[in-house]
C-alpha positions in Angstrom: 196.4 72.4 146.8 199.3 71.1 144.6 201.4 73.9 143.7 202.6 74.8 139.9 206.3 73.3 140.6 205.0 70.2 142.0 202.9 69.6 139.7 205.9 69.8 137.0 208.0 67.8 139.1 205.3 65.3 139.3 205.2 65.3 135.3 208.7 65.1 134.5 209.5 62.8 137.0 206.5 60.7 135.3 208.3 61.1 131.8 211.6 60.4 132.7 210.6 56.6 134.4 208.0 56.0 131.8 210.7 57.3 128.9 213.5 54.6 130.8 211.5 51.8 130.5 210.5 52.6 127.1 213.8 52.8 125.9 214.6 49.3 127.3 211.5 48.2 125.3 212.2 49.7 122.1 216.0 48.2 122.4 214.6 45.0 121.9 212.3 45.4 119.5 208.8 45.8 120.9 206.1 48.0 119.4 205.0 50.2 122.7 208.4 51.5 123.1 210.0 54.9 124.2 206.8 57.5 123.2 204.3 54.7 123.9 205.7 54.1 127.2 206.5 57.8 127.8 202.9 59.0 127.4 200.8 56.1 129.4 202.9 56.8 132.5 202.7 61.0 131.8 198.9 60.8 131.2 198.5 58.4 134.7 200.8 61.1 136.5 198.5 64.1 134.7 194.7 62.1 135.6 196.4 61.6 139.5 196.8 65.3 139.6 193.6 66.3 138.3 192.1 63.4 140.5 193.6 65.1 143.3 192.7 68.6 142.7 189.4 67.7 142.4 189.4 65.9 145.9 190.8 68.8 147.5 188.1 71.0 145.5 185.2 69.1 146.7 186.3 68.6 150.2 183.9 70.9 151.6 181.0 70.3 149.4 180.5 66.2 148.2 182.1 63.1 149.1 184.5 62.3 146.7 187.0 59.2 146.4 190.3 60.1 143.8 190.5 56.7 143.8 188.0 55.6 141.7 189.5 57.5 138.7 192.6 55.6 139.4 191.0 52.4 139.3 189.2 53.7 135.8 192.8 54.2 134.3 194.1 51.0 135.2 191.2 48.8 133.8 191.4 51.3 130.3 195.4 50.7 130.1 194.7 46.7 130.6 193.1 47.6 127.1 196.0 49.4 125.7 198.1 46.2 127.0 196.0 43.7 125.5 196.7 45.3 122.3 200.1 44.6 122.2 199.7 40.3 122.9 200.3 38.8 119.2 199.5 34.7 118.9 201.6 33.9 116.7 201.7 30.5 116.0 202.3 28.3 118.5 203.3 31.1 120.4 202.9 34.2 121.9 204.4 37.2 122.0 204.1 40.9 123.7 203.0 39.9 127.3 206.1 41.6 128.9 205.4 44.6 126.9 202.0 44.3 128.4 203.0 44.1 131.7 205.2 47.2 131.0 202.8 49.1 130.2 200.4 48.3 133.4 203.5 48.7 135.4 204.1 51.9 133.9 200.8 52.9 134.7 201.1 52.2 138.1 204.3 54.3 138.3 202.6 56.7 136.7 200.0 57.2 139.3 201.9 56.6 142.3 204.1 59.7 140.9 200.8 61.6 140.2 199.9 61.1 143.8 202.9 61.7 145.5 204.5 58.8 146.5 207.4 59.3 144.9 209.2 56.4 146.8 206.6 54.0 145.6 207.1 55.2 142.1 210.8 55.2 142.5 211.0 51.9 143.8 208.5 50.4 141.5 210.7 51.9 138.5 213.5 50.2 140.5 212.0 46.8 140.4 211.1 47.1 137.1 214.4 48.2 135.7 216.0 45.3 137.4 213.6 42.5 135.8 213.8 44.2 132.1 217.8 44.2 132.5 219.0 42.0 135.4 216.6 39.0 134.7 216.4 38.6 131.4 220.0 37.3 131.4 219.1 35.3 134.3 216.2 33.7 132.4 218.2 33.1 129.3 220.3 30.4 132.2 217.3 29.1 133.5 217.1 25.0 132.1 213.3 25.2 130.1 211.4 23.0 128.8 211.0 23.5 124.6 208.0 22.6 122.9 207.8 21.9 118.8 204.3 21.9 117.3 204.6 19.8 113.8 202.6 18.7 111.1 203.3 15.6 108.8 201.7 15.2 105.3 201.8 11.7 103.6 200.2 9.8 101.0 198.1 6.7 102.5 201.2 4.6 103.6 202.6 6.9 105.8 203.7 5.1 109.1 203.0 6.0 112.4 206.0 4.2 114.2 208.1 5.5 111.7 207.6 8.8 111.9 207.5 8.7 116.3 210.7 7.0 116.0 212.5 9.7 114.3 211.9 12.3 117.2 212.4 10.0 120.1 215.8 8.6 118.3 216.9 12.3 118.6 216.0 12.9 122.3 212.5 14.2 121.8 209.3 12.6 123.8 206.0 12.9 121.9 203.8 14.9 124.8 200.7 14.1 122.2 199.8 13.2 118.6 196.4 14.1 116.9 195.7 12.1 113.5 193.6 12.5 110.7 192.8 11.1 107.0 191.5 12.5 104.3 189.1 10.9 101.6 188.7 9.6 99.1 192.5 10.6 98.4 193.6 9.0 101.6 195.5 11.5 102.8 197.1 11.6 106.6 198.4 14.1 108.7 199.8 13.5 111.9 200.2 16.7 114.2 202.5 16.2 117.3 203.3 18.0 120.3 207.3 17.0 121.2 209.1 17.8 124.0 213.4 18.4 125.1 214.5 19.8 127.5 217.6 20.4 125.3 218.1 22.9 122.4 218.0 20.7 119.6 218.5 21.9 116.2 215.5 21.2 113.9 217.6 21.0 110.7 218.5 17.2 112.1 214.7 16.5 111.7 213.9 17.8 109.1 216.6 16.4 106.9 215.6 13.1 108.6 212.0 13.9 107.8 212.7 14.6 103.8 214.1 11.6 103.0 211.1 9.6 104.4 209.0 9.1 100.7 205.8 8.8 101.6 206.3 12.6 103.7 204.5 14.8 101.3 204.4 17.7 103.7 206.6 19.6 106.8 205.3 22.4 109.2 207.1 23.0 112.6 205.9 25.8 115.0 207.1 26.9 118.7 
């Protein structure tokens, strides 16, 4: 039987991790930060406890596997995390703050449990990618996509517009075109590519003083 002080150990150990990682979360800007954080990983710790009081309960009377209750948590906070993924766009924002929160979770019930060394070093881990990687990644050489759409009237040019992104040092990766009737309307939708952070204010000056342009959009 868990006693009284363990189980407030258990709880303010859970709070204290789960706060941490909220903190870093809320720093920069994400919606599940400090409380949202805070109270998944106490509630995991909390259901863990009751989970295993109720094992120890049973024991002598039914079968009963504490691990199934964990197994419901995780599947209900893949919910909570999914709630936090915007599209917006082109792209798509929240995943980390997703994974936070399952990772929190996870904490949170391997605190509930007892093994505070796999809670500890999952907090560890975690710490170390929020902080440590994230100025790694920001190093890392990527690969930068620009969704844009092109308006013109019915003598817009194909080769004209393709040669002002690869003139620049962008490859087309694909082009989708359509025309409207009976206006004649045409709107070309590319996908370019650079490896290289190129400003976008080059194109679209470039882009405005093409006349038969009636229309910009660039996402990514």
């Amino acid at each position: 039987m868990i006693t009284p002080y363990e189980i407030i150990i258990r709880l303010l150990l859970g709070a204290l991790l789960g706060g941490i990682i909220g903190f870093e979360r809320r720093t920069h800007g994400s919606p599940a930060g400090l409380r949202t954080q805070l109270l998944v990983c106490v509630a995991c710790v909390l259901i863990m406890i009751i989970s295993e009081s109720y094992y120890t309960i049973n024991l002598l009377y039914a079968r009963v596997d504490p691990l199934r209750i964990a197994a419901g948590v995780m599947t209900g906070v893949g919910f909570l995390g999914g709630g936090v993924i915007l599209k917006m766009g082109a792209s798509i924002q929240g995943l980390t703050t997703a994974a936070c929160i399952w990772i929190v979770a996870a904490i949170g019930i391997a605190i509930g449990a007892g093994q505070y060394i796999a809670g500890i070093a999952g907090f560890i881990i975690t710490f170390f990618s929020l902080w440590v990687l994230r100025v790694v990644e920001t190093r890392i050489p990527r690969t930068i996509y620009k969704y844009i759409t092109l308006v013109t009237d019915e003598s817009g040019d194909e080769k004209t517009i393709r040669s002002i992104f690869e003139d620049r040092g962008f490859k087309i990766n694909k082009m989708d075109y359509e025309i409207e009737f009976p206006r004649k309307e045409k709107t070309y939708i590319f996908i370019i590519v650079t490896k290289e952070d190129i400003s976008m204010k080059e194109i679209i000056e470039a882009v405005s003083n093409i006349r038969f342009v009636k229309r910009l959009e660039i996402k990514g």
